[in-house]
N, C-alpha and C positions, 0 to 999 in steps of 0.2 A: 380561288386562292385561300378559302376559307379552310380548308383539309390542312394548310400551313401553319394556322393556328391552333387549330386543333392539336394537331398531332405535338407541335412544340409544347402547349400546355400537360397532355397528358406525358411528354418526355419531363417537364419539368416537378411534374407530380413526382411523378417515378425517381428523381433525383433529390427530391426531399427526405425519402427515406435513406436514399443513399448518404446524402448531409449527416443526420440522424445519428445511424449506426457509426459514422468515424469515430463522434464523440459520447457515445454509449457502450454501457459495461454492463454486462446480462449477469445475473446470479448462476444462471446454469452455462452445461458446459453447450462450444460452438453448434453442435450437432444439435441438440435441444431444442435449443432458441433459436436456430433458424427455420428449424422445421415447423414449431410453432409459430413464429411470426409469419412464415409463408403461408399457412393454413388461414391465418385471419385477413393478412394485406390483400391477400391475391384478391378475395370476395370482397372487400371494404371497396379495392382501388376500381372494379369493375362495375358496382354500382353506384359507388361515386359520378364513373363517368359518362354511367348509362343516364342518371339522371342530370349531368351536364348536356348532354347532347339531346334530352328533351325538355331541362327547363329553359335552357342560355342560360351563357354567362351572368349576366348579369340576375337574376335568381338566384340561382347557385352560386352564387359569391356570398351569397347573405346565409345561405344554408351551409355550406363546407365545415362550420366551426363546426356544426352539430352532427354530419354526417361523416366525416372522417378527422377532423382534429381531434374532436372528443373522446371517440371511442381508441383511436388509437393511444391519446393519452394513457386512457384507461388500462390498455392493455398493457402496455411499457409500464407501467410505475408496477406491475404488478412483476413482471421481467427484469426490473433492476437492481442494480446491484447498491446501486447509493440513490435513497426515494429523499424526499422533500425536499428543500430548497434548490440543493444540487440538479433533480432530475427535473423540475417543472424547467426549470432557467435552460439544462441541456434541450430540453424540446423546445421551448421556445426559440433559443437560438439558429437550431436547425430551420424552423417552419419562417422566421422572419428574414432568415436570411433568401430561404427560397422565393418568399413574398416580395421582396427586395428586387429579385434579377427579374420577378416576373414583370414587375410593376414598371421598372424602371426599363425593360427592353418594350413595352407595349407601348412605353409615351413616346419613346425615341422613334419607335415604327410610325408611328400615328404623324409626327411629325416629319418623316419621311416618304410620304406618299399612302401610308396606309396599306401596304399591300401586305404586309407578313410574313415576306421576304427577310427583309433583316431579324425582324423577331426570331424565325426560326432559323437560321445560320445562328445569331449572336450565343442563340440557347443553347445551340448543337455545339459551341466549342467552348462558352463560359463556364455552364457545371463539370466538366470533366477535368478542367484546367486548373478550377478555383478545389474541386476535391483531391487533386492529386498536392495540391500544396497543401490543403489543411491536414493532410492526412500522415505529410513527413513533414512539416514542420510546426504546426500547432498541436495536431493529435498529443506525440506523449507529453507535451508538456501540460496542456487539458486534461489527461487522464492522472499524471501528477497531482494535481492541483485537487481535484476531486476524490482523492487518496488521503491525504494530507490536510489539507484545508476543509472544517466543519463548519465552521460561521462568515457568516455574510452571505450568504447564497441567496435566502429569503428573500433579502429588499432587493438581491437581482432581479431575482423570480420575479417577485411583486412588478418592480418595473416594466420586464419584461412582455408580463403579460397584458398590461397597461397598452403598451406600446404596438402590440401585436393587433390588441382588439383596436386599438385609434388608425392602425393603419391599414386594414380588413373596409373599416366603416366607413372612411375616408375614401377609399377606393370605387366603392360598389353604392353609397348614398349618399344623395337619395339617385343619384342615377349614376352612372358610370362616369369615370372623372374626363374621359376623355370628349364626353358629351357637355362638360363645365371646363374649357378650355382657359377662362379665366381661374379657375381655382389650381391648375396645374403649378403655376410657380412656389405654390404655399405647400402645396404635395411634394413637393420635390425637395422642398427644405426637410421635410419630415422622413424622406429620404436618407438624406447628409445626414439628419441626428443619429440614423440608428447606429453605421458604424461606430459614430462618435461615441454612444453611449457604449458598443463592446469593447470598444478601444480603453474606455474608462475603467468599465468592470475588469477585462484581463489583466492590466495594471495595476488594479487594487487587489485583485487576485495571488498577483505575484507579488508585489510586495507583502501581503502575509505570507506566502511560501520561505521568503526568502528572511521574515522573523520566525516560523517555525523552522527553519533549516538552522540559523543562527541559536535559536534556545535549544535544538538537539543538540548543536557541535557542544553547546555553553554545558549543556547534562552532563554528555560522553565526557568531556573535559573532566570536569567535575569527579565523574565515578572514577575516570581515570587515576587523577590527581590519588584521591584517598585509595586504592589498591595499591596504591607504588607507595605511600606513605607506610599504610599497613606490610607491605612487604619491606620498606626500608628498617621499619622497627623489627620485622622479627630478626635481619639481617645482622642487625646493632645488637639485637638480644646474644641472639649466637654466636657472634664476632666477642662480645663480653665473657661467656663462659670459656669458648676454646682460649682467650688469654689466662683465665682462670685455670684453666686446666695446664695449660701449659707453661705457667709458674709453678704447678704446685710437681707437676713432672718428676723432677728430680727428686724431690721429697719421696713420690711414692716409688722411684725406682729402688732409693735405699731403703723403703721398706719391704720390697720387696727380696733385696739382696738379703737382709738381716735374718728375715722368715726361712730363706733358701738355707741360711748359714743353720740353722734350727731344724732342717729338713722338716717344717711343717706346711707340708704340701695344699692340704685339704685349706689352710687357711690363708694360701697363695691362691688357690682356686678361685674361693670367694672372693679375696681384694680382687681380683684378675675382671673376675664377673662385674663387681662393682664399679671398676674403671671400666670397662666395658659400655658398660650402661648408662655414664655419667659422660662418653664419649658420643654417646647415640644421641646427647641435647643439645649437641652443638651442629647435629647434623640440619639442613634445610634441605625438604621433598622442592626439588627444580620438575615444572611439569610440563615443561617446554621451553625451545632458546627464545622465544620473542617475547621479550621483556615485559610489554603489557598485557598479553595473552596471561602469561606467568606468574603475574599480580592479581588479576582479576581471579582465575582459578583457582589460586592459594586462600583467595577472601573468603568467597562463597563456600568452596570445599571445605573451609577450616570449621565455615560457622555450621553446614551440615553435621560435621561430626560433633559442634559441643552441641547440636540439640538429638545428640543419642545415632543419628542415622549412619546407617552402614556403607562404606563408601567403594566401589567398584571401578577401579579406572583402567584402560587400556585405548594408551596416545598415542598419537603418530602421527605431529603435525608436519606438513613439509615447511622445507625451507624457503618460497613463497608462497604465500596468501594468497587466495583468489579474492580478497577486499582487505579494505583498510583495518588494521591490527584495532583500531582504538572500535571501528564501528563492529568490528567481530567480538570484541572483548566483553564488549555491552551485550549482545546475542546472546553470548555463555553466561554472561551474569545475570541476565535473566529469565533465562532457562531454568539457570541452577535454584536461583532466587526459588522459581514459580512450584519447583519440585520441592522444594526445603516447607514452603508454605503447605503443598499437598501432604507431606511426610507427616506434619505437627497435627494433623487431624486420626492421625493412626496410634496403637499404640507404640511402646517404645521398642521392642522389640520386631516389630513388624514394618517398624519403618529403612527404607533402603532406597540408596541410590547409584546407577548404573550408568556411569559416561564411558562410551567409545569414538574415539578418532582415527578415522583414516586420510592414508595420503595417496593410494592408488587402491584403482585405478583413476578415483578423480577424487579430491578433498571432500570428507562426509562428515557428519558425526549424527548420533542417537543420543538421547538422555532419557530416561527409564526412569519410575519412580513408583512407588507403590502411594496409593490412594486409597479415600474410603469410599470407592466406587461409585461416587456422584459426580456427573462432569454436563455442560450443555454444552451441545455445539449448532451453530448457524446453519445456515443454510450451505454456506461453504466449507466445513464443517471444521472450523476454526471456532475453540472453548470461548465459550462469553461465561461472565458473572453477574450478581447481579448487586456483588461486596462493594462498596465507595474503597475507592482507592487503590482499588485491583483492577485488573485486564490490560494496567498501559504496557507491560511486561509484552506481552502475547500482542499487542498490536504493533508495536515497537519491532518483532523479532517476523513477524507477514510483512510489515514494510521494507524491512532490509533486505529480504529474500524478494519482494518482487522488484527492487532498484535495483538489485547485482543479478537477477535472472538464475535464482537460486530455485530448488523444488525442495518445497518444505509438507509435510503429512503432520496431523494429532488423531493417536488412535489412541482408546482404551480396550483394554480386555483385562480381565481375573483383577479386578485391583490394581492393575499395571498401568501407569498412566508412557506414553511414547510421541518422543519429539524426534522427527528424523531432517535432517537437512542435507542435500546436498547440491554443489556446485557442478557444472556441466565439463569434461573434460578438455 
């Protein structure tokens, strides 16, 4: 009955990596990374077990850290998409929890006659049961969470991996636990703690998600608030001149009747031009019907043109939004923002700005900007800097698009810097 345990160990191996990748996010694209990791797992996992089946278990319990946790670490952090505190803590979680079903289905066995029966049933229906639930219902909120959330991961980590080696050593030294029957009850509490300790961390987790969610809305808020101010003022400005104009109205009709009376045309022409032109102050550029879209655009686009740049527009928002107006509004303000700062490194003449909106076939837009063709981009080939107090713009504007499942590109060419966004039809 020995082939029973065997074979559930090496299923359970095999289910670690599965563990693993639910809660793993690769730098490159799917294709890549799997073909890669399968080129290294497949070799790692066959002599792993080759040297199981010649040293026992109970050897190769003391060896696994070094012959396959290790090197797989290795290879993943170099695969990741988010390395130090986040990715040590995602591995750990994955291998401890697999640690967990394993330990904890062998003493139940053990205590059940020993035959290895129940071990491999228990195995054969608990990973695929406990992966199909982490996978819809913890998954994107873990992958939230490691988007969003930079600090605190470390002392997980740190713990983590504390926990991992106490409970590897505990197992396997100095002899196998099941051969120290009295020490099983102390193992078993060590057991209980570990959910308890993820149960802690996912909670501490979310409660900073849920103050970083909260100081977004408080920003959004915030920039909101001042574009609708600033649009309320220019509103009040131009609501003051068209009264001014439209007092002084009849003045200028009699003078214009008087000049008629004079047949001096040429100097009707001119008043004509000059009301004209003193009527174009009262005018307001409207750049779309949704009010804060409307504000936000007017700010950024106004402050564009008093730093000289050239501005290009062609709108065409629909009449719904495929997201929230105030969290789109932020988007374009920091787009325009990010372009306005690229433009002030150019000279004045050469600086320019190119916004396009579309509404079919599915909500888009572009923003174009000319640069002085210096730009880095990551590995995912989203612009870093390396300016204090820059890049929250551009991380701000990748997280939006992956929460509403938006496809967002940064390309440069000739000087031309290009943000393209769009939503799914």
């Amino acid at each position: 009955m020995t082939i029973l345990r065997d074979i559930s160990l090496v299923y359970g191996s095999a289910h670690s990596l599965i563990l693993f990748l639910i809660f793993f996010q690769s730098r490159y694209s799917r294709k890549k990374f799997l073909s890669l990791s399968l080129s290294l797992m497949i070799p790692l996992m066959i002599i792993n077990f080759f040297l199981l089946f010649k040293l026992g278990f109970e050897q190769m319990g003391t060896l696994i850290l070094f012959t396959c946790s290790l090197p797989s670490l290795i290879f993943f952090w170099f695969m990741a998409k988010h390395r130090g505190g986040r990715f040590i803590f995602t591995f750990c979680l994955a291998d401890t929890i697999t640690l967990e079903l394993i330990y904890l289905t062998s003493i139940l066995d053990y205590y059940l006659g020993n035959t290895y029966l129940f071990m491999f049933i228990s195995r054969l229906l608990i990973y695929p049961i406990l992966e199909i639930i982490f996978y819809k219902f913890l998954r994107p909120t873990y992958l939230e969470l490691q988007q969003k959330i930079n600090k605190g991961w470390l002392t997980f980590a740190g713990i983590s991996i504390i926990f991992y080696i106490s409970l590897t050593m505990s197992m396997v030294r100095p002899t196998v636990i099941l051969e120290r029957p009295e020490y099983i009850p102390s193992f078993i509490l060590l057991l209980i703690l570990m959910p308890l300790l993820y149960f802690h961390f996912f909670s501490t987790l979310g409660y900073q998600q849920k103050n970083y969610e909260s100081m977004e809305k408080e920003n959004i808020l915030t920039v909101q608030v001042e574009h609708m101010k600033h649009r309320m003022e220019e509103f009040l400005r131009a609501d003051n001149k068209f009264r001014m104009e439209r007092h002084n109205f009849r003045h200028k009709l009699q003078t214009i009747a008087g000049l008629m009376d004079k047949k001096e045309y040429q100097e009707i022409y001119t008043l004509l031009h000059q009301y004209n032109e003193d009527i174009k102050e009262t005018q307001i550029i409207r750049y779309c019907d949704h009010a804060i879209l409307d504000a936000a655009l007017s700010t950024y686009l106004q402050q564009a043109a008093d730093k000289n740049i050239t501005i290009t527009t062609k709108l065409d928002f629909p009449d719904t939004l495929p997201a929230p107006e105030a969290e789109l509004a932020a988007v374009f303000a920091n787009a325009i923002e990010n372009a306005i700062h690229a433009c002030e490194d150019m000279e004045s003449h050469r600086r320019h700005l190119e916004l396009k909106v579309l509404s079919t076939p599915c909500f888009m837009f572009q923003i174009r900007n000319s640069f002085n063709g210096n730009v880095n981009f990551d590995d995912n080939h989203i612009p870093v800097t390396n300016k204090e107090e820059h890049g929250f713009g551009t991380k701000f504007i990748v997280a939006f698009c992956e929460k509403y499942g938006a496809y967002y590109r940064f390309s440069s060419e000739n000087e031309l810097f290009q943000l393209q966004i769009m939503f799914q039809g």
